[in-house]
ZALUMDO-788795 format. One line per 5 residues: number of its first residue (from 1); their letters; for each residue x, y, z of C-alpha. Coordinates in pm, 1 decimal. Example, Ala and Ser with C-alpha at 12.3 -4.5 7.8 and 13.67 -1.06 7.14 Angstrom:
# residues 2
1 = as = 1230.0:-450.0:780.0 ~ 1367.0:-106.0:714.0 .
***
This chain:
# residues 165
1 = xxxxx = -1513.8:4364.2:-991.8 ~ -1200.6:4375.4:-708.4 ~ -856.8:4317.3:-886.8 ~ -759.7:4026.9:-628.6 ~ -1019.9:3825.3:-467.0 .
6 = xxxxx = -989.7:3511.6:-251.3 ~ -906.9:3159.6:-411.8 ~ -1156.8:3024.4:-296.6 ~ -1441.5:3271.0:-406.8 ~ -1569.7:3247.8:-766.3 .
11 = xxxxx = -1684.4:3567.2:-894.3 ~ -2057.8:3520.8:-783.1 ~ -1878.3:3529.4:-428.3 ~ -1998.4:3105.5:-397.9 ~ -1760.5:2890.9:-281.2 .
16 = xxxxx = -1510.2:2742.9:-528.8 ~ -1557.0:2383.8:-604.5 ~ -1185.9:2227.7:-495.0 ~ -1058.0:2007.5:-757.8 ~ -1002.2:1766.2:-512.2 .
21 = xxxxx = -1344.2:1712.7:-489.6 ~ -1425.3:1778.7:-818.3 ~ -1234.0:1474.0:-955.7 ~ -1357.1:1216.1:-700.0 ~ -1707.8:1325.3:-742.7 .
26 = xxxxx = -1661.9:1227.4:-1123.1 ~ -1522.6:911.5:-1097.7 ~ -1796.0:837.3:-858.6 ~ -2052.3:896.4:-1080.4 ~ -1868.3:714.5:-1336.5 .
31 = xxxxx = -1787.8:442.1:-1088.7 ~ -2197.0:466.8:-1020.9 ~ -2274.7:407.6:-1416.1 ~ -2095.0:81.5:-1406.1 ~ -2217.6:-52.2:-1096.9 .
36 = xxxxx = -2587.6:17.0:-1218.2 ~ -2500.8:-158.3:-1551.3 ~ -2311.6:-440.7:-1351.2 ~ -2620.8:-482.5:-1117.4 ~ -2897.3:-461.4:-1381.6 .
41 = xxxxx = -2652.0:-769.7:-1532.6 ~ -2607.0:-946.7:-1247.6 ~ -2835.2:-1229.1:-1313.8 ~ -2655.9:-1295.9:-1646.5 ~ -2323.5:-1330.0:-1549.1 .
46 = xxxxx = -2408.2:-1575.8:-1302.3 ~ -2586.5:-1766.7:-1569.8 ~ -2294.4:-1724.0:-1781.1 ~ -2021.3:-1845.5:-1463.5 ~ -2224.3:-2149.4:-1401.3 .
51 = xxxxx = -2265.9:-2252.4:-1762.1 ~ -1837.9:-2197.3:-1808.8 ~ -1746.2:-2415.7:-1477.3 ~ -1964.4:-2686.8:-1657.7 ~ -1772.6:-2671.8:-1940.6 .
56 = xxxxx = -1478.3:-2667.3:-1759.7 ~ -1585.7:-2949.1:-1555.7 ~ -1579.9:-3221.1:-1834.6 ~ -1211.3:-3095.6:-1914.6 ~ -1014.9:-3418.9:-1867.7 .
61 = xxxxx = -707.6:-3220.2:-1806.4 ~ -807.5:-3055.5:-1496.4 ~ -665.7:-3127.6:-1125.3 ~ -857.4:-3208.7:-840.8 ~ -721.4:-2876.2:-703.8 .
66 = xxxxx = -913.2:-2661.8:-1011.1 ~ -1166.1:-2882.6:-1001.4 ~ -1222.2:-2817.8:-603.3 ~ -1177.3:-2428.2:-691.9 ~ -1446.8:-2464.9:-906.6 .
71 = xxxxx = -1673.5:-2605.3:-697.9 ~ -1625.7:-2358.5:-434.6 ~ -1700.3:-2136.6:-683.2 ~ -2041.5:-2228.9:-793.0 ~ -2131.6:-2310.9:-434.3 .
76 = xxxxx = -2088.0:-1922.5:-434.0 ~ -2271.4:-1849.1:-743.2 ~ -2545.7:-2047.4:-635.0 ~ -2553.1:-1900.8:-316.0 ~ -2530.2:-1517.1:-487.3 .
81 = xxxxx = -2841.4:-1691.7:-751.7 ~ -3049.1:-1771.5:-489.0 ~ -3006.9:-1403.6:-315.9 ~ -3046.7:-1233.3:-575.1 ~ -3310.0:-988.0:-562.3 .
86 = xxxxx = -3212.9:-882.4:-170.4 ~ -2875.3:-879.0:-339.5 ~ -2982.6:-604.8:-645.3 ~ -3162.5:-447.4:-404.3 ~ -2861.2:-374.5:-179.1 .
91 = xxxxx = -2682.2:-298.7:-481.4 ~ -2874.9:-16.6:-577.4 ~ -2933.7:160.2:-279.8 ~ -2581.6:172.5:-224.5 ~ -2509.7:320.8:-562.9 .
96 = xxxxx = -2828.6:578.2:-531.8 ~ -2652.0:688.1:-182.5 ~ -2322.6:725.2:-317.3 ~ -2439.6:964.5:-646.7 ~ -2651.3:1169.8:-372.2 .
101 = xxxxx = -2350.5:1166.4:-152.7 ~ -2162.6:1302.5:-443.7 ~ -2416.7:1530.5:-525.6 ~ -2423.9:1669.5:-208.3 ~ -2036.2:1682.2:-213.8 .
106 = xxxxx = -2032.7:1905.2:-475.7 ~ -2237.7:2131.2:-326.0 ~ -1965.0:2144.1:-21.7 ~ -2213.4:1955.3:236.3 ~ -2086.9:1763.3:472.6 .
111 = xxxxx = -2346.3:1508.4:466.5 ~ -2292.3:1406.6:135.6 ~ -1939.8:1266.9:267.8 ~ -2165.0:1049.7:513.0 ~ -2486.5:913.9:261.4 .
116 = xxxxx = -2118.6:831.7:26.9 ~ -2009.1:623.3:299.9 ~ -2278.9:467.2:382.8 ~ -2344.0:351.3:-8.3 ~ -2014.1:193.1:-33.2 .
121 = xxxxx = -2052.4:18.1:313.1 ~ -2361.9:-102.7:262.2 ~ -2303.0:-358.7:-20.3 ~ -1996.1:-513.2:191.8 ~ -2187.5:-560.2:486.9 .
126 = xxxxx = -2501.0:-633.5:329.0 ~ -2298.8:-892.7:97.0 ~ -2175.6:-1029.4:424.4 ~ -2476.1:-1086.3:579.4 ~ -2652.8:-1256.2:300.4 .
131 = xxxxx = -2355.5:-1406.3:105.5 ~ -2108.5:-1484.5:432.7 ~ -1749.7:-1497.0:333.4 ~ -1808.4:-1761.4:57.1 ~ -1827.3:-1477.9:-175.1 .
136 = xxxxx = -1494.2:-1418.0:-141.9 ~ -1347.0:-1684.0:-367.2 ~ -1011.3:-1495.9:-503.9 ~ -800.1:-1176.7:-483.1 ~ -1039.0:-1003.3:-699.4 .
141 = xxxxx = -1358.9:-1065.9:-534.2 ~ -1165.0:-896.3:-255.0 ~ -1010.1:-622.4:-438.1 ~ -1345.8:-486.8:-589.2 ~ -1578.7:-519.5:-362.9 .
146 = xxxxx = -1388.5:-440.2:-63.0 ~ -1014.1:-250.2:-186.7 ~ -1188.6:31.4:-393.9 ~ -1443.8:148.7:-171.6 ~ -1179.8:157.0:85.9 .
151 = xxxxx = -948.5:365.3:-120.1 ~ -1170.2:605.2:-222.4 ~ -1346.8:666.8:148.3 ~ -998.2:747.8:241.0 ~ -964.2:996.6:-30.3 .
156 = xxxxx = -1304.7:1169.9:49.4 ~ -1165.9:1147.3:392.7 ~ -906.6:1362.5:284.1 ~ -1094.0:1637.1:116.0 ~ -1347.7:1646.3:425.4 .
161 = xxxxx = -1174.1:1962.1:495.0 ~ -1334.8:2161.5:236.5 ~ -1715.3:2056.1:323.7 ~ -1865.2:2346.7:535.5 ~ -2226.2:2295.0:517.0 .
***
């Protein structure tokens, strides 16, 4: 065994995995654990939405502003209810290209950088096509489905340096 060797060589002379990488590929997976349990729920939280803007509905104490918001929002839901298997569908692709993406990743290919692009896109424009812009009822229907996937393509962006295959 040579007394120095190159940081970026492991002993078996394979690339070393950069921790760069490393991290993002695990909170991608864990991001992808989630978004399968979120998807495979889907169907009851939009059950459970419509059922709590009923009850809040008969509150005598609520504005015709809240009460507007609210029906914006379950014109949404509705909307999202009707869609929903193309919707799921989407869903999972996405999350099946962005754990092979990561997969790949780790292995230092650079096509793993594009299926993980491709699986974050696809649910926002998918979700745009089928959904419009009516999904987008607050600053947190923004936020997740459109902030984090941007943040973290720009981070893989970042570490696209270290992909050589």
């Amino acid at each position: 065994m040579p007394i120095s060797r190159s940081l970026d060589q492991t002993e078996g002379g394979k690339q070393k995995l950069p921790s760069g990488i490393n991290t993002l590929t695990i909170l991608t997976y864990i991001g992808c654990v989630f978004g399968l349990i979120f998807t495979a729920c889907l169907p009851m939280f939009y059950k459970f939405s419509i059922e709590m803007m009923d009850k809040a509905t008969t509150n005598e104490d609520i504005s015709a502003t809240e009460l507007a918001d609210i029906e914006h929002g379950r014109t949404a839901i509705e909307s999202a209810q009707e869609n929903i298997v193309p919707i799921m569908i989407i869903y999972f692709i996405g999350i099946f290209l962005c754990v092979l993406g990561a997969i790949w990743m780790r292995k230092l290919k650079k096509d793993g950088y594009w299926l993980y692009v491709a699986g974050e896109i696809l649910p926002v424009i998918g979700g745009l096509i089928i959904l419009g812009t009516s999904q987008f009822t607050n600053v947190l229907s923004v936020l997740l489905p459109v902030g984090i996937p941007l943040i973290f393509i720009t981070l893989y962006t970042m570490q696209r340096k270290f992909l050589a295959n």
